[in-house]
C-alpha positions in Angstrom: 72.9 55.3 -99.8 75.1 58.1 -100.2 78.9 57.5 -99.0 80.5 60.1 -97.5 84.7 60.7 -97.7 86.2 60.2 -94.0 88.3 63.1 -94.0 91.7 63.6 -95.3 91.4 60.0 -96.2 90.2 57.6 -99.1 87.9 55.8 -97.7 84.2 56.1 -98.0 81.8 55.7 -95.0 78.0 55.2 -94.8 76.5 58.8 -93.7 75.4 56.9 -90.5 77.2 54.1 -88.6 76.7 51.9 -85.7 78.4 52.3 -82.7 78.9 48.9 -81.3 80.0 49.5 -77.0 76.3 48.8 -75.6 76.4 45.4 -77.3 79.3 43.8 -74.3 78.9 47.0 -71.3 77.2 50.0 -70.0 73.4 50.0 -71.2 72.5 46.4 -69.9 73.4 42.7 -71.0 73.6 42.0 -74.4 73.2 38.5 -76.0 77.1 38.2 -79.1 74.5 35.9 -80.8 72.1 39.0 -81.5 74.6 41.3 -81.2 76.3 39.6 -84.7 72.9 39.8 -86.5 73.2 43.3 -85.8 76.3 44.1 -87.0 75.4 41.6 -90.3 72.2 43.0 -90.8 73.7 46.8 -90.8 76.2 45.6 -93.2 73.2 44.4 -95.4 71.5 47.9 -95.3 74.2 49.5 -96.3 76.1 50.6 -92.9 79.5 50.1 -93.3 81.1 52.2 -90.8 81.7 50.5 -87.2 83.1 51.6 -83.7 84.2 49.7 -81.1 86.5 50.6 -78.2 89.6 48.3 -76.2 87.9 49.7 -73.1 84.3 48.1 -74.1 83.9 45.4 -71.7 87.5 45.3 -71.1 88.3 43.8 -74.6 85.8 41.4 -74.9 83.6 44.3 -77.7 87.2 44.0 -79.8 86.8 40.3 -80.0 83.0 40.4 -80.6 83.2 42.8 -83.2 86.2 40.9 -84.5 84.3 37.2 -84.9 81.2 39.4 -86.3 83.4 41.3 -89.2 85.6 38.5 -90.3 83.8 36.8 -93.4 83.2 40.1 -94.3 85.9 42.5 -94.1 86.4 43.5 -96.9 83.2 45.6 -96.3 83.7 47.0 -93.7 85.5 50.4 -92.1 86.4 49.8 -88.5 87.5 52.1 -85.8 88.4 51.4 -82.4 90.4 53.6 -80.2 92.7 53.2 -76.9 93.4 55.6 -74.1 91.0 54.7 -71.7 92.8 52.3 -69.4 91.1 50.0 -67.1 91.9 46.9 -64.8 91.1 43.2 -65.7 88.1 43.5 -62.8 87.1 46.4 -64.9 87.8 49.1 -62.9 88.8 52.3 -64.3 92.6 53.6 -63.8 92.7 56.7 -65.8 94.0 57.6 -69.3 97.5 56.9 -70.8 98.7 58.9 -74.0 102.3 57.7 -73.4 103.9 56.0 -77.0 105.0 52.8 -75.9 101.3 52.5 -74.3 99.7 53.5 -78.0 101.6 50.7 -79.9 101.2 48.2 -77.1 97.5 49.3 -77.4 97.5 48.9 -80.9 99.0 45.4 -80.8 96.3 44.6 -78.7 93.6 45.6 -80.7 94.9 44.1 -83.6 94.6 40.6 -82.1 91.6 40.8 -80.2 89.9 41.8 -83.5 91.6 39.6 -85.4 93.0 41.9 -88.3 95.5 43.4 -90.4 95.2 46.8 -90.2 92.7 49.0 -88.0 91.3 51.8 -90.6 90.7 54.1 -88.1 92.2 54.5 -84.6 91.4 56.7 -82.4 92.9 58.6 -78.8 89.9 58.0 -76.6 90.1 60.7 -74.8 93.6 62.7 -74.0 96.2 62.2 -71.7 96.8 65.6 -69.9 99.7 64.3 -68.6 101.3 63.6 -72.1 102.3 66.0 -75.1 100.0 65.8 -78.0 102.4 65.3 -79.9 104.1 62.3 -78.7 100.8 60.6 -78.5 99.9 61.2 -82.0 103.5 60.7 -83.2 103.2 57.0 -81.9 100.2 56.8 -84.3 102.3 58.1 -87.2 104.6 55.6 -86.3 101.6 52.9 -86.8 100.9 54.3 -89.9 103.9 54.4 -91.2 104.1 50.6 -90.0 100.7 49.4 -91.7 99.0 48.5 -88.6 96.8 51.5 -89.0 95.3 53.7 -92.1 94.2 57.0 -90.4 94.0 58.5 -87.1 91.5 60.3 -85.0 90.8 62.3 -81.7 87.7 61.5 -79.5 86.7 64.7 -77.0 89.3 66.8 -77.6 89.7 70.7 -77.0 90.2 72.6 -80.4 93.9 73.5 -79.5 94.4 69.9 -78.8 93.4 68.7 -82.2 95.0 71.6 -83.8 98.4 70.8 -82.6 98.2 67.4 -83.4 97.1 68.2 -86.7 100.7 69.6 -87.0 102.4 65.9 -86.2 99.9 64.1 -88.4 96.5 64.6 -90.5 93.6 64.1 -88.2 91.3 62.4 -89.9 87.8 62.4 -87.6 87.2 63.9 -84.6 84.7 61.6 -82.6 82.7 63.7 -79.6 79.1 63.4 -77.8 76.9 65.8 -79.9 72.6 65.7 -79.8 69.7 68.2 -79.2 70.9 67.9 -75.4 74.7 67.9 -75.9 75.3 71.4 -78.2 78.5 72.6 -76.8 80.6 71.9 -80.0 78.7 73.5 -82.3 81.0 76.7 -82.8 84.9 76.1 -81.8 85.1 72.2 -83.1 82.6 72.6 -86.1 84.8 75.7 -87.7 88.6 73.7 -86.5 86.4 70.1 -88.3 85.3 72.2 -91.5 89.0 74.3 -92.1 90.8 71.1 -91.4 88.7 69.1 -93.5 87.7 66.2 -90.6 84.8 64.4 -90.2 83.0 64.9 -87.2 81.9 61.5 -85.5 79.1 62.0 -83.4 78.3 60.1 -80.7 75.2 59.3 -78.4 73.2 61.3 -81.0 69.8 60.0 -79.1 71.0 61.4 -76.1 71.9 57.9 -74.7 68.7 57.1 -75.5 66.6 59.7 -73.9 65.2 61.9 -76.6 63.7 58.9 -78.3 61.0 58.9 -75.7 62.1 55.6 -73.8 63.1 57.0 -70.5 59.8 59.2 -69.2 60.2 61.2 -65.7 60.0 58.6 -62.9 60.5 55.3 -64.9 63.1 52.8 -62.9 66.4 52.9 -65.0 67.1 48.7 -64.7 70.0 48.4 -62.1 72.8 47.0 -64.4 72.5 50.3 -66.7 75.2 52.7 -66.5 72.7 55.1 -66.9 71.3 54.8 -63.9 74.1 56.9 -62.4 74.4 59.4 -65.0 73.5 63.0 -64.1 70.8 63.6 -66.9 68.8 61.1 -65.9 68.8 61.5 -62.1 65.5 62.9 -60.3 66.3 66.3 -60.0 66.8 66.7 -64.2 65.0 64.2 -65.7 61.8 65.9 -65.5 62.9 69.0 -67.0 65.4 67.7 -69.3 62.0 65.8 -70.9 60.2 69.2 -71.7 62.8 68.7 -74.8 61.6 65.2 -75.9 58.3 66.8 -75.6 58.3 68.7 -78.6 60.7 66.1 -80.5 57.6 63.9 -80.2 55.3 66.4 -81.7 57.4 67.3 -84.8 58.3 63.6 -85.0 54.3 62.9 -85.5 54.1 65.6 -88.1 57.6 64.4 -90.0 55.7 61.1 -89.8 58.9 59.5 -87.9 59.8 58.2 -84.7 61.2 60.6 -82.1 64.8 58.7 -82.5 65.2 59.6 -86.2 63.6 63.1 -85.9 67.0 63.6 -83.0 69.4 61.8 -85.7 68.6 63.8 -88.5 68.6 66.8 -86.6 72.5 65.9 -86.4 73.1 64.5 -89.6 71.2 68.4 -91.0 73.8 70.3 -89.2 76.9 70.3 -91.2 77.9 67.8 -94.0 80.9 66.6 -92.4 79.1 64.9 -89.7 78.2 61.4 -89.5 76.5 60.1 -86.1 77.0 56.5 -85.1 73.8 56.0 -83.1 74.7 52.4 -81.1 72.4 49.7 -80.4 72.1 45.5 -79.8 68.7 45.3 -81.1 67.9 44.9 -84.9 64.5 46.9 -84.4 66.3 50.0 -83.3 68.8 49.7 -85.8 66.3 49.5 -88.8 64.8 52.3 -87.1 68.0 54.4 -86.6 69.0 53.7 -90.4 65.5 55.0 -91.6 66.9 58.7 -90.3 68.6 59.3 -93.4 64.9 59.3 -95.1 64.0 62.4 -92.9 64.1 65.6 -94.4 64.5 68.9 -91.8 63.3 72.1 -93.3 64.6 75.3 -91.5 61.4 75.5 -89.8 62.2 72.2 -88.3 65.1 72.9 -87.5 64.3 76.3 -85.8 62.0 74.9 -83.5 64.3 71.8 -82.4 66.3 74.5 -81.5 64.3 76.6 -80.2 63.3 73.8 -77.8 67.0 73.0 -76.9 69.1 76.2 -77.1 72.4 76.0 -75.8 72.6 75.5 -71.7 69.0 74.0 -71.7 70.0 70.3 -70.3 69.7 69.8 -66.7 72.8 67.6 -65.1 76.2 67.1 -66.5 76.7 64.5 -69.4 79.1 62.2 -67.2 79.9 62.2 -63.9 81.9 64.8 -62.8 84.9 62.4 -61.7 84.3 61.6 -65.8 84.1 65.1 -67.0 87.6 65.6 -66.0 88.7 63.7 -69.1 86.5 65.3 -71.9 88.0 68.1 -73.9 91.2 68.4 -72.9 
């Protein structure tokens, strides 16, 4: 496996990681026991790039993650991220950028995962209500401190991450990119390629859609977060699927599953990127890893595109209530 540099940074990172929230919220109940063979058994493959979140089941992904990683480490390059603040009933109670929040945050973090030093931590999505650069000067200040290595930005507008920039090297810049999710692909690609950060791309399966899973009219199991999300309501799901259509007939001709065919359709667009498909099942993460393997010619690539252009998808990709926090 080829290890990429994360940014302006000195670490190395697998060119595909595993993004780690579905394993305690959002897509279902998972099981920590099968949960921590995942997370061992992408370390054994060669993953060594993991994401979690403090908002993930309010805490309780940092401590999972945490009890999963601590025999091994030393392996191991772990990014978590704060911003997103919610209640201990789980309820969501908006975004705080403020720098007393960012080192209480951080403190946090640091225990629940049970660590020295967090190699990557993010902004989870930006405060509007604070400057930029008090936010990210708090993170200096964490650097500077030893709790943290290097920062990062997740959904934030180009001017955003430009200013902060100015305060202190952005290392990653973590957003929702796939066939179905294209609107980065200019603005944040050029500001990612002159700045020299890596872009983290998440939900590169379209949360799961383009691999097929979720046909037109198929009950979306009540405890699933996606049951509520635009894309997959009634009124889009049916036309958003004309797209996994044709990923399922290249994927039979690449000789691949529709999941890797969408994953190395991301990891073929620029070399900075590096997706961090996330899953609780070892099956999907063997499959997921096998993406690297998968070649694109332009042709491919063409017609992928050709299938998705930009403005295809049908239905926001969060809630509009949601939507208000993304790229500011």
């Amino acid at each position: 496996m080829d290890y990429k540099k994360l940014g302006n940074s000195d670490l190395k990172i697998s060119p595909i990681g595993l993004g780690c929230m579905d394993m305690s919220e959002f897509y279902g109940v998972g099981d920590d026991k099968e949960s921590v063979k995942v997370i061992h058994r992408a370390v054994e493959l060669g993953i060594n790039f993991l994401d979690t979140a403090d908002m993930y089941g309010v805490g309780k992904n940092e401590v999972l993650v945490g009890k999963a990683i601590k025999s091994i480490r030393e392996k191991i390059i772990l990014a978590t991220k704060f911003g997103n603040v919610r209640g201990s009933d789980g309820s969501f109670l908006g975004v705080n950028g403020k720098p007393e929040y960012v080192k209480k945050c951080c403190e946090d973090s640091l225990k629940r995962l049970d660590i020295e030093v967090i190699d990557l931590y993010y902004q989870h999505r930006v405060d509007a209500n604070t400057p930029i650069e008090d936010t990210v000067g708090a993170m200096a200040d964490l650097v500077k401190e030893g709790k943290v290595k290097y920062i990062g930005l997740s959904e934030a507008s180009v001017n955003t991450i430009r200013r902060a920039n100015k305060i202190h090297p952005i290392s990653a810049l973590q957003t929702e990119y796939s066939l179905w999710t294209r609107d980065v692909e200019t603005e944040h690609f050029n500001v990612c390629g002159e700045l020299g950060i890596t872009f983290v791309a998440y939900s590169p399966i379209g949360r799961g859609f383009l691999s097929g899973r979720f046909k037109p009219l198929v009950t979306i199991p009540e405890n699933d977060y996606r049951r509520n999300h635009p894309r997959f309501q009634k009124e889009n799901i049916e036309h958003n699927y004309e797209l996994v259509k044709i990923i399922e007939e290249i994927s039979k001709e690449k000789k691949c599953t529709p999941a890797q065919l969408a994953i190395a359709w991301v990891m073929a667009k620029r070399d900075f990127i590096v997706p961090i498909p996330g899953t609780k099942r070892i099956k999907y993460l063997e499959e997921n890893i096998g993406a690297i393997d998968i070649k694109l010619n332009d042709d491919d690539i063409k017609r992928l595109e050709l299938a998705a252009p930009l403005g295809f998808t049908k239905g926001l990709r969060y809630p509009e209530a949601v939507m208000k926090n993304v790229n500011n």
